[in-house]
C-alpha positions as CSV (number, residue, x, y, z in Angstrom):
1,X,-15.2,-39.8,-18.5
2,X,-15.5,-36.1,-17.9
3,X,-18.6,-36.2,-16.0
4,X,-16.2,-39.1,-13.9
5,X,-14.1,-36.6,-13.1
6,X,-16.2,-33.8,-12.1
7,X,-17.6,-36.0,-9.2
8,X,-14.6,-36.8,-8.1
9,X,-13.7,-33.3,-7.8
10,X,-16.8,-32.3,-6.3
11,X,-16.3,-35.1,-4.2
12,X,-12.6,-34.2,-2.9
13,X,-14.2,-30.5,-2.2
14,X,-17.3,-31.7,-0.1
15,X,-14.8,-34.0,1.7
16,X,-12.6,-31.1,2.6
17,X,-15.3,-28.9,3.6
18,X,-16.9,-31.2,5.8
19,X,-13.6,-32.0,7.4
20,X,-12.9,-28.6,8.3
21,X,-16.5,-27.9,9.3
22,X,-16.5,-31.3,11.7
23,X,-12.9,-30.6,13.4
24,X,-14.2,-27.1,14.7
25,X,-11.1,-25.4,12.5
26,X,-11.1,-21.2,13.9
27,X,-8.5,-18.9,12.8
28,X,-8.0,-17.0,16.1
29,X,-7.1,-13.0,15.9
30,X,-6.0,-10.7,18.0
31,X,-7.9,-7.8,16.8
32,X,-4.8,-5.9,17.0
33,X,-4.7,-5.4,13.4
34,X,-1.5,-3.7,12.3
35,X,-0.4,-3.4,15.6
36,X,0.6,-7.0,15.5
37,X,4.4,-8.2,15.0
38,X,8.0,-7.3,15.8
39,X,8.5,-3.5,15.6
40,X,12.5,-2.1,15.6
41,X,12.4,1.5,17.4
42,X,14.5,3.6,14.6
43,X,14.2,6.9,17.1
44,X,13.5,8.7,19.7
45,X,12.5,12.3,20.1
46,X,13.0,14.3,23.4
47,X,9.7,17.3,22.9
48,X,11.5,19.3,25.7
49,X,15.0,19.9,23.9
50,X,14.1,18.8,20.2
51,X,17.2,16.6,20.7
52,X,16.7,13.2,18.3
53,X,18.3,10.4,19.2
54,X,18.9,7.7,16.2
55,X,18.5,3.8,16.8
56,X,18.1,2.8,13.6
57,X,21.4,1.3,13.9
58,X,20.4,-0.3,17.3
59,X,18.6,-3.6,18.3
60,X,15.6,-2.6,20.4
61,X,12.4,-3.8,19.2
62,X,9.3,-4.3,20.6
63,X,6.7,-7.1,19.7
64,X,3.1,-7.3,20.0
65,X,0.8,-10.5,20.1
66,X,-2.8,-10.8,21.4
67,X,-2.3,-8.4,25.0
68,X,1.5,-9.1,25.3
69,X,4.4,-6.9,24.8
70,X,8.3,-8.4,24.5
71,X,10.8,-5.5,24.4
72,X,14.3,-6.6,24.1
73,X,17.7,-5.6,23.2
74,X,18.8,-8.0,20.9
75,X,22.7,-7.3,20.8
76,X,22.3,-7.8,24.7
77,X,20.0,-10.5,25.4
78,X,20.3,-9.4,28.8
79,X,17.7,-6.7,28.7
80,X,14.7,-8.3,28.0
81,X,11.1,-7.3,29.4
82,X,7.5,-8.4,29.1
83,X,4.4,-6.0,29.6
84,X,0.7,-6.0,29.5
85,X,-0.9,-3.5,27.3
86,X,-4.3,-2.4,25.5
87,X,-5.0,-0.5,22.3
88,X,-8.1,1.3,21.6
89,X,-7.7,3.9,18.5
90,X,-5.4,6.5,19.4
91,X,-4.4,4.9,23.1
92,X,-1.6,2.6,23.8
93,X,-1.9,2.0,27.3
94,X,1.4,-0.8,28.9
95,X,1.7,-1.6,32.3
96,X,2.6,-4.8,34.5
97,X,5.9,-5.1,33.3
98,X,8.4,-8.0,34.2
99,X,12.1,-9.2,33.7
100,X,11.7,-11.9,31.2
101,X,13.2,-15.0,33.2
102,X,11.9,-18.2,32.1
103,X,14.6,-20.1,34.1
104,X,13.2,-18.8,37.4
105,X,11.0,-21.7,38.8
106,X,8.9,-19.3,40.1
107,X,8.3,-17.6,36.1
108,X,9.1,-14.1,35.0
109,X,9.6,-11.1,37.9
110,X,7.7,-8.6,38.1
111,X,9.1,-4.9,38.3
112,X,9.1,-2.5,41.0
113,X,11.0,0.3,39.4
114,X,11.0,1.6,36.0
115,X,14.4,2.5,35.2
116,X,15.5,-0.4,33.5
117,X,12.9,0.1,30.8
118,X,13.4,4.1,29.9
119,X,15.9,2.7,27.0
120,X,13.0,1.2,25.6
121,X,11.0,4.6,25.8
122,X,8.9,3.7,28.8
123,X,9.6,6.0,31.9
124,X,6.8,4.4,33.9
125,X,5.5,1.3,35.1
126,X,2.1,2.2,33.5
127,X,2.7,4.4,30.3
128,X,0.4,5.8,28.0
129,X,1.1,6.5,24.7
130,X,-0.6,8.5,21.9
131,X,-0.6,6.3,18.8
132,X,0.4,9.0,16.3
133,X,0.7,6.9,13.0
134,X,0.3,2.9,12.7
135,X,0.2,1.3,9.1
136,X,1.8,1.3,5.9
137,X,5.5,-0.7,8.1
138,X,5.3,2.7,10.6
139,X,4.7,3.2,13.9
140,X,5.1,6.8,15.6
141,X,3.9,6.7,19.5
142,X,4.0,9.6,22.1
143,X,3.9,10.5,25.5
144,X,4.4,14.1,27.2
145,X,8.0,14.1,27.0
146,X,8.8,11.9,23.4
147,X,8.0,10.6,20.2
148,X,9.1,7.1,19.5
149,X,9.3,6.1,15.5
150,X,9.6,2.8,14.6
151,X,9.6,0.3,11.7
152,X,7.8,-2.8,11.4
153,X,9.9,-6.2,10.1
């Protein structure tokens, strides 16, 4: 009876193996590591003045998947953006922004002016940033002018 039993389990296992092998199953990744998820921006830090500016009380967050970034404001759905952008190390490079506008038949717009996005930390259409810290639910970025902190959810 035990022996019964150990074949069958064996058995169940091979089976479920095989199955997975056969259908091709691939976790994909991003290989953006921590980088990956919904981020809420807590603060910003001007370098010039020293001024810091706290939006931990805010609803700005930024989210990262595979080479896309969504910023929004999520108490006013009405500012919401999409970017392209690339990581490597200590570089955050976004660019190719767009007003997120999935009702247009012609898909999202993109942006010809920056101005719109400076809430968000970006003063450029193609911004660099330093990646200061990234791990442990942090995130501190940088650019000549300020230091962004942010908390991952």
């Amino acid at each position: 009876m035990k022996k019964s039993r150990l074949y069958t389990a064996l058995l169940s296992l091979s089976l479920t193996a095989t199955t997975f092998v056969a259908c091709g199953v691939d976790l994909e990744t991003s290989g953006n590591g921590d980088l990956d998820g919904l981020w809420h921006m807590t603060a910003v830090d001007t370098i010039a003045t020293g001024g810091v500016k706290d939006l931990s009380k805010t609803k700005l967050f930024w989210a990262f998947q595979k080479d896309l970034l969504d910023i929004h404001d999520a108490d006013s759905m009405k500012y919401h953006y999409l970017l392209r952008f690339h990581h490597a190390g200590a570089l955050l490079l976004v660019n190719q922004p767009h007003f997120y506008d999935r009702l247009n038949p012609q898909g999202d717009v993109p942006m010809t002016d920056s101005t719109e996005l400076k809430p968000f930390g970006i003063n450029h259409l193609e911004e660099r940033f330093t990646v200061l810290h990234l791990g442990s639910g942090s995130m501190m970025l940088s650019t000549d002018s300020l230091i962004i902190s942010f908390k991952k959810l």
